[in-house]
C-alpha positions in Angstrom: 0.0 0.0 0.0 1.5 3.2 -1.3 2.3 5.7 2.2 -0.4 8.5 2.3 1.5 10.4 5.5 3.0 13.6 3.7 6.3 13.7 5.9 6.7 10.0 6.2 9.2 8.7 3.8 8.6 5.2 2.2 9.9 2.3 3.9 12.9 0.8 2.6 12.5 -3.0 4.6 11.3 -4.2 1.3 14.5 -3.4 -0.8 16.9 -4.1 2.2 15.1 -7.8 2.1 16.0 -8.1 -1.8 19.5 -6.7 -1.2 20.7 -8.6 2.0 24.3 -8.4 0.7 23.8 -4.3 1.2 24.5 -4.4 4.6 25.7 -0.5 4.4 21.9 0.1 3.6 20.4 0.1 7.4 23.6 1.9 8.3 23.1 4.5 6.1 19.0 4.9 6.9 20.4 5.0 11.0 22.4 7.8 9.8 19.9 10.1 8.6 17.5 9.3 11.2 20.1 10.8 13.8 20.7 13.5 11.2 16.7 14.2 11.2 17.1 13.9 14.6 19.5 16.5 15.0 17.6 18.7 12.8 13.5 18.3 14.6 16.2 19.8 17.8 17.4 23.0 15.9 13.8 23.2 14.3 12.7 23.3 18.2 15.2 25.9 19.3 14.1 28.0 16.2 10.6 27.7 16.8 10.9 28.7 20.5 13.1 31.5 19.8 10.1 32.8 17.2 7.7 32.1 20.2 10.1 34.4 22.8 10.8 36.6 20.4 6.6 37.3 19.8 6.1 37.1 23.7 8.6 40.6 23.9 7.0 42.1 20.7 3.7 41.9 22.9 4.6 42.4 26.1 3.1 46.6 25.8 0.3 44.2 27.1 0.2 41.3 28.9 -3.4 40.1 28.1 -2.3 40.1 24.3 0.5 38.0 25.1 -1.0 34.9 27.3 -3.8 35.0 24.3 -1.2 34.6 22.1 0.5 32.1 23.8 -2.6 30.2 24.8 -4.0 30.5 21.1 -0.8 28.9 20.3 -1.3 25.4 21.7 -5.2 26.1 20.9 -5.0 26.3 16.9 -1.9 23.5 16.9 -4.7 21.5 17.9 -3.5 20.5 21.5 -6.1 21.1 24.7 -3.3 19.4 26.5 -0.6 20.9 27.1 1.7 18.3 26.7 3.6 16.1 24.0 7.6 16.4 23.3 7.2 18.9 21.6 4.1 21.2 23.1 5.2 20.5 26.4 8.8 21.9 25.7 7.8 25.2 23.6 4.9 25.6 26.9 8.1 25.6 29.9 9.8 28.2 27.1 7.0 29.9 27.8 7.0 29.8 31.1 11.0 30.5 30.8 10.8 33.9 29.2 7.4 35.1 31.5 8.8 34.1 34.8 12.6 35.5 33.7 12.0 38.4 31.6 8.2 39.4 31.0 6.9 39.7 35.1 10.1 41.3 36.7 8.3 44.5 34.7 5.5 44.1 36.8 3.4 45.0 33.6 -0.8 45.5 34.7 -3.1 42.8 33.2 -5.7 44.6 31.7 -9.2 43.0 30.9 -10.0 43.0 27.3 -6.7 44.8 27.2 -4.9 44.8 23.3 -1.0 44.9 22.3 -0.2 48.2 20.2 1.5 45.3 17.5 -1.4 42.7 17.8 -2.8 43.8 14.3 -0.1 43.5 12.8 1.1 40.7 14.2 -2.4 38.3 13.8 -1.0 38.3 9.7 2.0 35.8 11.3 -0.6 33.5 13.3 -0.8 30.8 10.9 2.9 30.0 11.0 3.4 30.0 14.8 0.3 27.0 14.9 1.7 25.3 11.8 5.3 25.9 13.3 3.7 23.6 16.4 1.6 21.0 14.8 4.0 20.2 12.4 7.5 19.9 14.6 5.0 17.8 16.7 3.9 15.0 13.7 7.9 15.3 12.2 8.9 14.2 16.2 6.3 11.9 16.2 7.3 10.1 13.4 11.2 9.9 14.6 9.9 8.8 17.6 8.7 5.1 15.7 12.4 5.2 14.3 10.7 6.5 10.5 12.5 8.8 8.5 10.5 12.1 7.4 10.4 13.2 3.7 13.0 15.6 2.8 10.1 17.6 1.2 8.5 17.3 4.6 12.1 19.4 6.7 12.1 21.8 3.1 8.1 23.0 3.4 8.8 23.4 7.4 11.9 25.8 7.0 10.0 27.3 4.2 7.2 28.4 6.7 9.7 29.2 9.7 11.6 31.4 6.7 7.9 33.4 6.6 7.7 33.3 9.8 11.5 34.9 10.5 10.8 38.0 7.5 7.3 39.2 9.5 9.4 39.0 12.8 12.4 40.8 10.9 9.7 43.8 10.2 9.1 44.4 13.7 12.7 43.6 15.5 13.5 46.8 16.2 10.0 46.6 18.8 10.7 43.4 20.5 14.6 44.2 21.2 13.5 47.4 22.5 10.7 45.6 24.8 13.9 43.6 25.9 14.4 40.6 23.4 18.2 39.0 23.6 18.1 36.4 21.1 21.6 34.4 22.6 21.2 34.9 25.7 17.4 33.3 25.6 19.1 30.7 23.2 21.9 29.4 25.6 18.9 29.6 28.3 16.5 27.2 26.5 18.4 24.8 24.3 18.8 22.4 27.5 15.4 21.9 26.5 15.5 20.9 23.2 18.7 19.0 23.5 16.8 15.8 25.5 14.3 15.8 22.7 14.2 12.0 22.0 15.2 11.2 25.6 12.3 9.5 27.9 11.6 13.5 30.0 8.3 12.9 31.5 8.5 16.6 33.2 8.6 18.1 29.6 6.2 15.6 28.2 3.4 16.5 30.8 3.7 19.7 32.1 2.0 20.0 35.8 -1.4 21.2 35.7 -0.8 23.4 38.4 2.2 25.7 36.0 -0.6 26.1 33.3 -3.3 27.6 35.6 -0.1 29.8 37.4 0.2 30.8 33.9 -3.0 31.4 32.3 -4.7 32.0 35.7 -5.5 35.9 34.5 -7.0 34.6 31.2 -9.3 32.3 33.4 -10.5 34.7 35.9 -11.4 37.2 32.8 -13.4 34.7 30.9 -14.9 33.5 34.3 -16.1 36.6 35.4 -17.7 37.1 31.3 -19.5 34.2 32.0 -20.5 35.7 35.3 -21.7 39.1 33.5 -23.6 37.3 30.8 -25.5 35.0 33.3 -26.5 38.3 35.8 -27.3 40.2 32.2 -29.4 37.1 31.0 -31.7 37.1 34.4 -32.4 40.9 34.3 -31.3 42.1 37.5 
């Protein structure tokens, strides 16, 4: 049965099975699965370093920027917040709020709205496609398959987008405080244990998400509140 999976690259057991004599053939396939290996780890670090660098650009408000970051796992299609991948880019998260974002004791405003979020809603797609995908590539080096070389080239081709619209707006997230390096050395750790068994960044506690998020609850608690007292006329 031809394989349907667009990142999964065809199996090879049937020709190693009518070449036995090409022993250099699983070699070679163990090869590039450390090599894609090596590259879903970069991808990460990339795709967290995107994520920090957006947290900065909207930090002028901090409701804007848990939405953003909440959206993020939302629209990757994760209501968990865990997985490999998911579960690292959510303690990079929690990384850059807890290290560079709070110390600025910046007000969380209800129904509050980041001077750059406008402009910076064009670039959504890519951060959730930047997610989802990393996740399924992982995924798939996880089972010990190789992903389609077309599969890496379509995913830098959408961190490449993703990198120009952030390019546009540097000069606004370094002045909010973004330090590319010095978050890179911070988080790579992270990234680095990637196909290591790391239950604490598989499964993030459920306690860290509310501490997180806990702002973004109350608000849509007490909406819920208005609309009930609203709906009974008092």
């Amino acid at each position: 049965m031809p394989n349907c999976d667009p990142f999964l690259a065809e199996r090879t057991a049937g020709a190693e099975e009518k070449l036995p004599a090409q022993k250099s053939m699983p070699r070679t396939k163990e090869k590039q699965k450390h090599k894609q290996k090596e590259e879903a780890v970069q991808l990460g670090v990339e795709l967290s370093l995107f994520v920090a660098e957006a947290m900065f650009l909207l930090s002028d408000d901090i409701r804007s920027m848990l939405v953003f970051c909440f959206w993020l796992f939302k629209y990757a299609g994760k209501r968990n917040f865990d997985g490999p991948v998911v579960g690292r880019v959510f303690y990079v998260i929690q990384y850059v709020f807890e290290t560079y974002i709070k110390p600025k004791n910046g007000v969380y405003k209800d129904g509050g709205k980041s001077s750059q979020w406008e402009q910076f809603k064009t670039s959504s797609y890519h951060f959730s496609f930047g997610v989802r995908v990393l996740a399924r590539i992982v995924s798939i080096l996880e089972i010990g398959g190789l992903v389609k070389p077309s599969g890496f080239k379509h995913y830098n081709q959408e961190l490449k987008k993703l990198e120009e619209h952030l390019r546009s707006v540097k000069d606004v997230s370094e002045a909010n405080g973004f330090a590319r390096e010095a978050i890179e050395s911070s988080i790579f750790h992270l990234w680095k244990s990637l196909f290591e068994a790391t239950p604490e960044m598989i499964h993030p506690s459920k306690s860290k998400v509310l501490e997180l998020f806990s702002p973004l609850l109350n608000e849509a608690t007490l909406e819920a509140c208005s609309r009930h007292l609203t709906s009974l006329c008092i």
